[in-house]
BAVEXMI-47980 format. One line per field, with one value per residue (C-alpha): chain; z, x, y; residue number from 1; residue in one letter. Coordinates in Angstrom, 2 decimals. Each point is the difference from the previous one (the first is absolute). Layout:
BAVEXMI-47980
ch = [A/...]
Z = [Z/...]
X = [X/...]
Y = [Y/...]
i = [NUM/...]
aa = [a/...]
//
This chain:
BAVEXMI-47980
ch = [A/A/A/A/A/A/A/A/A/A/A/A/A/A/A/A/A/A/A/A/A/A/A/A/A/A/A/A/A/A/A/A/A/A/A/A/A/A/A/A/A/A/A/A/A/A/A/A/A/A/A/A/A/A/A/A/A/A/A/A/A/A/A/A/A/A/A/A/A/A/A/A/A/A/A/A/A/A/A/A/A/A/A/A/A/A/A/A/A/A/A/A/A/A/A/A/A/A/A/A/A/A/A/A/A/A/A/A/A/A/A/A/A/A/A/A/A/A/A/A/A/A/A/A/A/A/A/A/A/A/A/A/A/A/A/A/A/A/A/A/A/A/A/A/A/A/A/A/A/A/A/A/A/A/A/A/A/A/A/A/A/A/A/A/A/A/A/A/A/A/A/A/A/A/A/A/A/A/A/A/A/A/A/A/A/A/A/A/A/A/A/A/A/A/A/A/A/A/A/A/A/A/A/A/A/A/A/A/A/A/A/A/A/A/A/A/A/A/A/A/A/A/A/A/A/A/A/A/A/A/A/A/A/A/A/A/A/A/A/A/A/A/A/A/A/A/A/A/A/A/A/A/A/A/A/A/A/A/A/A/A/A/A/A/A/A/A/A/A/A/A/A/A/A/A/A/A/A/A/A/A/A/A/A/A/A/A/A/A/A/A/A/A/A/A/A/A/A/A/A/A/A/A/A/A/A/A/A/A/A/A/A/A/A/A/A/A/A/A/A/A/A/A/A/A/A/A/A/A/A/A/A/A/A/A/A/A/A/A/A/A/A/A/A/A/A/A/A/A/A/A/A/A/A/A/A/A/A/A/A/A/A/A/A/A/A/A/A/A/A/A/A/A/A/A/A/A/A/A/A/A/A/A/A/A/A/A/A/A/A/A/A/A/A/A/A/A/A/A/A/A/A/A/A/A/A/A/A/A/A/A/A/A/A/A/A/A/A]
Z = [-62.43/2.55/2.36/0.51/3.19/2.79/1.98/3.16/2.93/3.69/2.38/3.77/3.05/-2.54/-1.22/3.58/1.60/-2.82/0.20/3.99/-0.51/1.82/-0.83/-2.15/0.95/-2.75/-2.99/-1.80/-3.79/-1.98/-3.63/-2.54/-3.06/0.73/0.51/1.92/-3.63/-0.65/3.45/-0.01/-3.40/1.79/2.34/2.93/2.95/0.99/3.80/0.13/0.76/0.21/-2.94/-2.03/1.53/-1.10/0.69/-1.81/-1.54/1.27/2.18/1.93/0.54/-0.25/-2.86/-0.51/-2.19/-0.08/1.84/1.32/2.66/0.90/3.63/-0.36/3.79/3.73/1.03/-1.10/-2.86/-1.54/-3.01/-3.73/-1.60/-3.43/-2.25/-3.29/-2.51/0.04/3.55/-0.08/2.49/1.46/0.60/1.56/2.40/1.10/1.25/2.60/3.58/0.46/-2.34/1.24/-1.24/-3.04/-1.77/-3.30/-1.79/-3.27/-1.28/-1.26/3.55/-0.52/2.70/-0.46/2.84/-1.28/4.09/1.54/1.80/-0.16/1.19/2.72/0.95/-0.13/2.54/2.31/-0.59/-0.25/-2.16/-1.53/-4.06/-0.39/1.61/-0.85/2.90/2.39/-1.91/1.66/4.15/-0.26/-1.71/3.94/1.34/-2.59/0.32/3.47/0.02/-3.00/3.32/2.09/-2.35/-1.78/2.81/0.79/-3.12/0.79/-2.03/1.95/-1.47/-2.01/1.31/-2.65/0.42/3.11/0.03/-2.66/2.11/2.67/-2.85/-0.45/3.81/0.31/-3.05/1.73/-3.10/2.78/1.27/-2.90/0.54/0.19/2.76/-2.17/-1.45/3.43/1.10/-2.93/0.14/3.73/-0.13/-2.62/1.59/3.58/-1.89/-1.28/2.00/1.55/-0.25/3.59/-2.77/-2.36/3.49/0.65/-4.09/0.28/3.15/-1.34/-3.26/2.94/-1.80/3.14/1.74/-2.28/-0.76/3.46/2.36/2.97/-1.05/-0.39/3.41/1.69/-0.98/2.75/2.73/2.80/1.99/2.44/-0.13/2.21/-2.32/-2.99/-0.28/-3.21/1.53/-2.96/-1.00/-3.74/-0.03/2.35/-2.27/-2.99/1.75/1.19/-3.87/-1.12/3.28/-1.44/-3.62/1.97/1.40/-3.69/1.29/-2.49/-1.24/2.17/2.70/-1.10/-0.61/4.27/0.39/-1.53/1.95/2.90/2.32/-1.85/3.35/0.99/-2.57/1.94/3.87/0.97/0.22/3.61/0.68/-1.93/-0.10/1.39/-2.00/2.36/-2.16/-2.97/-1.17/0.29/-1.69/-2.80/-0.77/-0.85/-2.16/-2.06/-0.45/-0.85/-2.88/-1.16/-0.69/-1.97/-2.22/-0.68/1.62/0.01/3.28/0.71/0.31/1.75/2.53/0.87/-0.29/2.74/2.35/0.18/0.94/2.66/1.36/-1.05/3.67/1.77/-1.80/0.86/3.47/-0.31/2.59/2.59/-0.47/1.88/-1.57/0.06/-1.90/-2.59/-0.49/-0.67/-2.55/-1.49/-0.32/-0.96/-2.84/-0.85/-0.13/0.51/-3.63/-1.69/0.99/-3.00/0.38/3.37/-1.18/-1.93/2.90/1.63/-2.73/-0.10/3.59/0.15/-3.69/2.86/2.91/-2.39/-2.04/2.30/0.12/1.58/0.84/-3.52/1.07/3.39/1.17/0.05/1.92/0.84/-3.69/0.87/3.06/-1.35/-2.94/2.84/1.61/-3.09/-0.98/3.57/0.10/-3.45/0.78/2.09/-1.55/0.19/-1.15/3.46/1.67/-2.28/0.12/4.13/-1.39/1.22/-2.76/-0.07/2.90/2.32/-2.52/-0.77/3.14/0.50/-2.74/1.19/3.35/-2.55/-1.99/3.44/1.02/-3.41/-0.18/3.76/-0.78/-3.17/1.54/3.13/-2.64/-2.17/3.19/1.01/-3.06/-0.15/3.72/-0.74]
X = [-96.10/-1.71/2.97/0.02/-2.35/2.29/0.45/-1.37/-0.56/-1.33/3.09/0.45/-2.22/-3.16/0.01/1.15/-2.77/-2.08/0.09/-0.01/-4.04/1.75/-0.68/2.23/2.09/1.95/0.75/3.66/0.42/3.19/0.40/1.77/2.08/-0.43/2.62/-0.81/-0.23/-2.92/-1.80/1.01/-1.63/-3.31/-0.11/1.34/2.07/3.25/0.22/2.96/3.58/1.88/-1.90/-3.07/-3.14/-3.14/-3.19/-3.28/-1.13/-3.45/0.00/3.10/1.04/3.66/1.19/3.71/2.35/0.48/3.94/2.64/2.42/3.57/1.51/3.14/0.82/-1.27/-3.27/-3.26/1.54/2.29/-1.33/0.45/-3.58/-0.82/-3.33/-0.74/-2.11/1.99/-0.90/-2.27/-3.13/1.64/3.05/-1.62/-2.34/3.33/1.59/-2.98/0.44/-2.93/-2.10/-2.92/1.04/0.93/-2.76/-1.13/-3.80/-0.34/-2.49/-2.15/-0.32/2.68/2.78/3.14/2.06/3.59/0.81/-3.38/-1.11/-2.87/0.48/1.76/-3.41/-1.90/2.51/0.75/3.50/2.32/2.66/2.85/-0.03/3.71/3.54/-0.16/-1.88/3.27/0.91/-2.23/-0.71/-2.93/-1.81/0.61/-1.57/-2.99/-0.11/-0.78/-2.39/-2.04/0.14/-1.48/-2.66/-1.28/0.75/-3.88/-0.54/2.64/2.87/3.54/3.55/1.53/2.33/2.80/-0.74/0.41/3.55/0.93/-0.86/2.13/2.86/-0.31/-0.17/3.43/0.97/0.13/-2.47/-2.51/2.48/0.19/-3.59/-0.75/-1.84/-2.92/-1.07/-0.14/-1.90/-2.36/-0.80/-0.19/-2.21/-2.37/0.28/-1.38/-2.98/-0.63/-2.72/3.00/2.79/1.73/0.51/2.19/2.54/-0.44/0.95/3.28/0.70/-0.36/2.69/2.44/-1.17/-1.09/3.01/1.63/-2.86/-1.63/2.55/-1.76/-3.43/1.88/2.17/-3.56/-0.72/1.17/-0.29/-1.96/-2.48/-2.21/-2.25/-2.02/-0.99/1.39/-1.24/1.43/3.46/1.96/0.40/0.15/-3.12/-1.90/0.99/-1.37/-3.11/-0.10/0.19/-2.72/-2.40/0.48/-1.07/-2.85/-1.32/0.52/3.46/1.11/3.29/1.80/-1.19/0.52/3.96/-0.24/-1.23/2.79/2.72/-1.65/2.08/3.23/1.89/-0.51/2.84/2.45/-0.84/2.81/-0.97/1.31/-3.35/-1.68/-3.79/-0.22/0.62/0.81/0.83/-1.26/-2.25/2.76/2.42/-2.79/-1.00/4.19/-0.32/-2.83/1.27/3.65/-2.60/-1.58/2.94/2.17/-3.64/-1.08/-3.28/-2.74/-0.05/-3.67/1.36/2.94/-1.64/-3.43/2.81/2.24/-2.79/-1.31/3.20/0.16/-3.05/-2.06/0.77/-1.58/-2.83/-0.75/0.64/-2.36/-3.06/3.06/1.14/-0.63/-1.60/3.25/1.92/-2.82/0.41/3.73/-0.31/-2.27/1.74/3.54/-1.94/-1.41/-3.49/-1.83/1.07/0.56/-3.43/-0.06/3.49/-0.88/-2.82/1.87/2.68/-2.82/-0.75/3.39/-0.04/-2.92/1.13/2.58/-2.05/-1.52/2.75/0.68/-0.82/-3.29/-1.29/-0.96/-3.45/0.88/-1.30/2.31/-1.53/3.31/-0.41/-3.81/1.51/2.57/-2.38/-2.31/2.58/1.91/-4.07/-0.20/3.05/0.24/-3.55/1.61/0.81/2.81/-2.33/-1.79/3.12/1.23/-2.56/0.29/3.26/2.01/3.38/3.05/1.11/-2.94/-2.71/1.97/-0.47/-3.52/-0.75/1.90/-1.70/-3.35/0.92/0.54/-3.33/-1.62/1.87/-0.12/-3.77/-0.20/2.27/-2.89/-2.90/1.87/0.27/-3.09/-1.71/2.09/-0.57/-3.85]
Y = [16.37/-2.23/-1.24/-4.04/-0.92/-0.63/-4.09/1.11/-2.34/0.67/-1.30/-0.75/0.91/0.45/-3.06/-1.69/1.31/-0.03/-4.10/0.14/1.39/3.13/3.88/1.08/3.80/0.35/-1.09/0.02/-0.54/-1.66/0.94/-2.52/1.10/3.89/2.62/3.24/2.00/-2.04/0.69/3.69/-0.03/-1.18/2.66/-1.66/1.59/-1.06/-0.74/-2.58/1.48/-3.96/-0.90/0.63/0.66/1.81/1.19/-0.76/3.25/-1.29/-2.06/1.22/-3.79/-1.01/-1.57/-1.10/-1.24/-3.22/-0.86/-2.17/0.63/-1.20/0.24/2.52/0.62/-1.05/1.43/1.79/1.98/-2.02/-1.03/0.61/0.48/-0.37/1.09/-0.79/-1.56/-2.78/-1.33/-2.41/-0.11/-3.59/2.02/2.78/-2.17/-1.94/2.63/-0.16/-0.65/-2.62/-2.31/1.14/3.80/-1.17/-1.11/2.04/0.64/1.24/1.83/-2.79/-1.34/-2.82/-1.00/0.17/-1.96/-1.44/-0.27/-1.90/2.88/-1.43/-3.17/1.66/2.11/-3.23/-1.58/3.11/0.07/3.06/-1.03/1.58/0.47/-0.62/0.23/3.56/0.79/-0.49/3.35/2.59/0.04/1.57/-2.79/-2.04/3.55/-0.42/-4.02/0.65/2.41/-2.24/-2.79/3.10/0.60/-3.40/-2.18/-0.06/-1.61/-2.92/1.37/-1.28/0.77/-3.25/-1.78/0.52/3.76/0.47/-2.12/2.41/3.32/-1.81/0.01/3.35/1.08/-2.70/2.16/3.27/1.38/1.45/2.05/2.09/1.06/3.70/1.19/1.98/-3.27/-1.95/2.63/0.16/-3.63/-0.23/2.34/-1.43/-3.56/1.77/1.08/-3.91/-2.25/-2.28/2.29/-1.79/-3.09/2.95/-0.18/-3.45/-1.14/2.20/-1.58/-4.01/1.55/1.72/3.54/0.86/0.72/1.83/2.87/-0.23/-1.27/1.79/-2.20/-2.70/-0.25/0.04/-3.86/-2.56/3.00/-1.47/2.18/-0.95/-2.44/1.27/2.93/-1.44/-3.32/-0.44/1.33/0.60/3.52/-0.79/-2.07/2.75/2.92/-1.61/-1.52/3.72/1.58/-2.45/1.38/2.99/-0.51/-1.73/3.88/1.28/2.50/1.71/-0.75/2.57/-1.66/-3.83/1.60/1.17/-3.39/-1.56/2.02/0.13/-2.48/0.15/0.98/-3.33/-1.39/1.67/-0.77/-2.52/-3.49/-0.33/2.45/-2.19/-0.49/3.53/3.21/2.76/3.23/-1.03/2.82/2.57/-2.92/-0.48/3.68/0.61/-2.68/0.71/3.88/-2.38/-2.13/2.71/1.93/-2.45/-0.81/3.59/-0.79/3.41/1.81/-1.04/-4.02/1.29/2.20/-2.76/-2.80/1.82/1.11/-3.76/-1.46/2.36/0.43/-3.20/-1.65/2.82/-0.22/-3.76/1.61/2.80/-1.69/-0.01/3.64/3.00/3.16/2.18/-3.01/-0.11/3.78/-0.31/-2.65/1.93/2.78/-1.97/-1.80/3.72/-1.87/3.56/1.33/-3.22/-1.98/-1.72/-1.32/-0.64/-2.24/-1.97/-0.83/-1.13/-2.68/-0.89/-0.45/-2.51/-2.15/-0.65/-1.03/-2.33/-1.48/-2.58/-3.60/-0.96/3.96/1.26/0.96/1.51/3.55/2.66/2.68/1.71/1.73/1.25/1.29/1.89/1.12/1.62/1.75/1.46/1.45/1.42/1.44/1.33/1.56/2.46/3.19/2.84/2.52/1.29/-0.28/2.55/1.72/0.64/1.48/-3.62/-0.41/-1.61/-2.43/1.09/-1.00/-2.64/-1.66/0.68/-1.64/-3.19/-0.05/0.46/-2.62/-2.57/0.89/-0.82/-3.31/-0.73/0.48/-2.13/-2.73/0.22/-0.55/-2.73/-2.26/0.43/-1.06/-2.88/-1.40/0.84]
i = [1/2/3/4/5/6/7/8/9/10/11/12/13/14/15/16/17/18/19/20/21/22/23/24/25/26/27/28/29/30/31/32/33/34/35/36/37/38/39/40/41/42/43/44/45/46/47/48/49/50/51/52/53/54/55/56/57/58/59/60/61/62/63/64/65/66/67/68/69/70/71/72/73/74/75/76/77/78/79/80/81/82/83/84/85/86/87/88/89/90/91/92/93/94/95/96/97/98/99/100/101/102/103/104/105/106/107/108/109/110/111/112/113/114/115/116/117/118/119/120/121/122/123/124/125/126/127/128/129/130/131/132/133/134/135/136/137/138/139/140/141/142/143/144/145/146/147/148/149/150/151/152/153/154/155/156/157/158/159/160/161/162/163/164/165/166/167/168/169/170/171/172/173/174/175/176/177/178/179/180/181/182/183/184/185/186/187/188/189/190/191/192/193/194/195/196/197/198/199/200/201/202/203/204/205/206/207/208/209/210/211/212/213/214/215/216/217/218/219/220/221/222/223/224/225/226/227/228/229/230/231/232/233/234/235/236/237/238/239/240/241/242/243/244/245/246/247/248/249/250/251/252/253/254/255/256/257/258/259/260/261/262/263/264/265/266/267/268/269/270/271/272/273/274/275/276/277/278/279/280/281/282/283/284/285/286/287/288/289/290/291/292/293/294/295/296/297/298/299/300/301/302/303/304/305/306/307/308/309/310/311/312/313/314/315/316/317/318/319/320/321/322/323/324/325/326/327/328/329/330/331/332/333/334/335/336/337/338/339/340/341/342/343/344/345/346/347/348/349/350/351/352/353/354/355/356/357/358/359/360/361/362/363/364/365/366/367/368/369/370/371/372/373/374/375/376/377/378/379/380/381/382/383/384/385/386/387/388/389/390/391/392/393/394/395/396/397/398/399/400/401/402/403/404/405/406/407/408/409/410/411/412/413/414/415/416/417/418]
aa = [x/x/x/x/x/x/x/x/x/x/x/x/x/x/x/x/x/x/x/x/x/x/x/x/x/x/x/x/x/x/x/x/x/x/x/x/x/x/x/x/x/x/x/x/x/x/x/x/x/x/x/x/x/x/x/x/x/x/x/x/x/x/x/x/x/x/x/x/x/x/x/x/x/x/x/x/x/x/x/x/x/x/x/x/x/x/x/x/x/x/x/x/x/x/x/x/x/x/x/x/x/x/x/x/x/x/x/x/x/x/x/x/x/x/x/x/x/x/x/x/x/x/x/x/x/x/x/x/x/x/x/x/x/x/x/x/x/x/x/x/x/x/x/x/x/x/x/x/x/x/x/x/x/x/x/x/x/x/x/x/x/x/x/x/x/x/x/x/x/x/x/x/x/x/x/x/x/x/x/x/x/x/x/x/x/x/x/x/x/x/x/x/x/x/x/x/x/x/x/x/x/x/x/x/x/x/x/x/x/x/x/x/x/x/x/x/x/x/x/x/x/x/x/x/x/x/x/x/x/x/x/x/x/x/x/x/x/x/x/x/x/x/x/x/x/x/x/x/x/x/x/x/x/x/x/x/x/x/x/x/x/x/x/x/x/x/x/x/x/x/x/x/x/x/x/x/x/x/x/x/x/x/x/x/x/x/x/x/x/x/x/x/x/x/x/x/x/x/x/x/x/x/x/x/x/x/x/x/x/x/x/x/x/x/x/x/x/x/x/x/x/x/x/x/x/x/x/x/x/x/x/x/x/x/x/x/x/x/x/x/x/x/x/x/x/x/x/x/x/x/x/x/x/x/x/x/x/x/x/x/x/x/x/x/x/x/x/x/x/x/x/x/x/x/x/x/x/x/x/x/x/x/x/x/x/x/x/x/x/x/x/x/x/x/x/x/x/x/x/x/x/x/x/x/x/x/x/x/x/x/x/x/x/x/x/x/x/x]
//
């Protein structure tokens, strides 16, 4: 026997984006009146382990059950979720975070929109569906990163939304965040075309401080204003992160970006504008953030090596060859040159996130480019060969090494005076 045709509808970022005129990644599927026999029975896979999700046996989409939830306990986890064919597709779409995400299409092409999502698109306002969303942090971490990626089109966080993530920040509810999803979201909301507006959102609910309390201590940090005319370390930082998604870095870069000056949130303010010690203050504290997020080694290690190091790069015109050699060799730019690269890009997103010097030149990065080529250029190999090892070959090819960037520093400055 034939089994019933299922009540299907097309749910969430499809249909969001779908209405925005914008391409359209992925598509998620709710399904009405249905229990997981009857899906099974269809030949789709089971994926979900907190409730019921399945795969397409074609298509590979996701389609799920449609379900409520009710808050049990503090945090990410604690809620009590329930599937089943009685849920109806209202129910289901009110359990979602914003109005804009909760908009439905059946298969006929019609709207469904109990919540004015739509009206919400039309106006450019994130807004919350229901009280509900005070249950679960992450929604602030995912309402900020929505600012991050649709600001461009005018969208700005309501009013009564954002006093109710400040509730929930008063409430202590972001506290009970786990560092994995942080992380996860933070990371997807660095890869967004304003992610410095993900930072600046949980800063205007107080979210800030609680999740990144090292970003966060850098706003009302003078510096100054001679190099930083826009002297506040918050506001350069950000300016900084948004320079960077200017030169197209890749997100492990935008993240060494973001972390870069962190050192300065802990110079006294009787040293105040200046910053002595910073680097070496800043490249403990990123290892100190990376740690307590579970962030990958390769944000950890460009992160930690532009703390340190980024100053001596926006000294590098000033710096003698046998300094250049050492940072070289301390960033291990010779077998990383990739990484190297990219510390480079972090180092001029800085240069130019300040106010009023966005299109300066940064030669100090082309410098240092030339000289890692030149000195990476010279090879181990025929040293060996003349039967040099250990320390001895060792420091030949150091004093090789000076003369090739010695040379290359020669060449760089006189193209540039030419």
């Amino acid at each position: 026997m034939t089994p019933n045709p299922l009540e299907i509808y097309l749910v969430g970022g499809a249909v969001r984006d779908e209405l925005l005129g914008l391409p359209v990644k992925e598509r998620d599927w709710v399904v009405i009146g249905a229990t997981p026999d009857d899906l099974l029975a269809r030949g789709f896979q089971p994926v979900g382990k907190d409730f019921p999700v399945f795969l397409h046996p074609q298509t590979r989409e996701e389609y799920a059950l449609a379900r409520t939830e009710r808050k049990t306990a503090p945090g990410y986890y604690g809620f009590d979720i329930q599937a089943g064919a009685e849920v109806t597709l209202e129910e289901d779409l009110r359990r979602r975070d914003l109005t804009i995400n909760a908009i439905a299409r059946d298969t006929t092409g019609r709207l469904i929109d109990p919540y004015q999502g739509r009206r919400d698109l039309e106006a450019r306002r994130l807004r919350h569906v229901s009280p509900a969303f005070a249950e679960d942090p992450v929604r602030i971490l995912r309402l900020a990163r929505f600012t991050a990626r649709y600001a461009e089109l005018g969208f700005q966080v309501a009013p009564e939304t954002m006093a109710l993530m400040r509730a929930m920040v008063a409430d202590g509810e972001v506290d009970t965040l786990v560092p994995e999803r942080v992380w996860a979201e933070t990371v997807r909301a660095l890869s967004e075309p304003r992610p410095e507006l993900f930072f600046e959102t949980l800063r205007a609910c107080g979210a800030l401080a609680v999740i990144f309390p090292e970003i966060n201590r850098l706003f009302g940090v003078p510096q100054p204003a001679a190099h930083h005319p826009e002297i506040d370390t918050g506001v350069h930082t950000l300016m900084a992160l948004a320079q960077a998604v200017r030169s197209q870095a890749d997100v492990v870069t935008r993240f060494a970006v973001l972390v870069h000056d962190l050192g300065k949130g802990t110079t006294p303010p009787e040293e105040w504008p200046r910053h002595i010690g910073h680097e070496q203050r800043g490249a403990d504290l990123v290892r100190g953030l990376c740690h307590r997020l579970r962030v990958p080694n390769m944000f950890r290690e460009l992160g930690v090596l532009t703390a340190r190091y980024h100053t001596h790069c926006h000294r590098a015109l000033e710096l003698r060859p046998k300094t250049l050699l050492k940072i070289l060799q301390a960033m291990d730019a010779f077998r990383k040159p990739q990484r190297f690269a990219h510390f480079l890009l972090a180092c001029e997103a800085d240069a130019r996130g300040r106010l009023g010097l966005t299109e300066r030149a940064y030669p100090q990065a082309t410098l240092l480019a030339c000289v890692q080529r030149a000195a990476t250029a010279v090879s181990a190999r025929p040293l060996a060969a003349r039967g040099l090892t250990g320390l001895a070959l060792a420091a030949v090819l150091q004093e090789q090494r000076l003369v090739a960037i010695t040379e290359a520093k020669r060449v760089f400055e006189g193209s540039v005076t030419a």
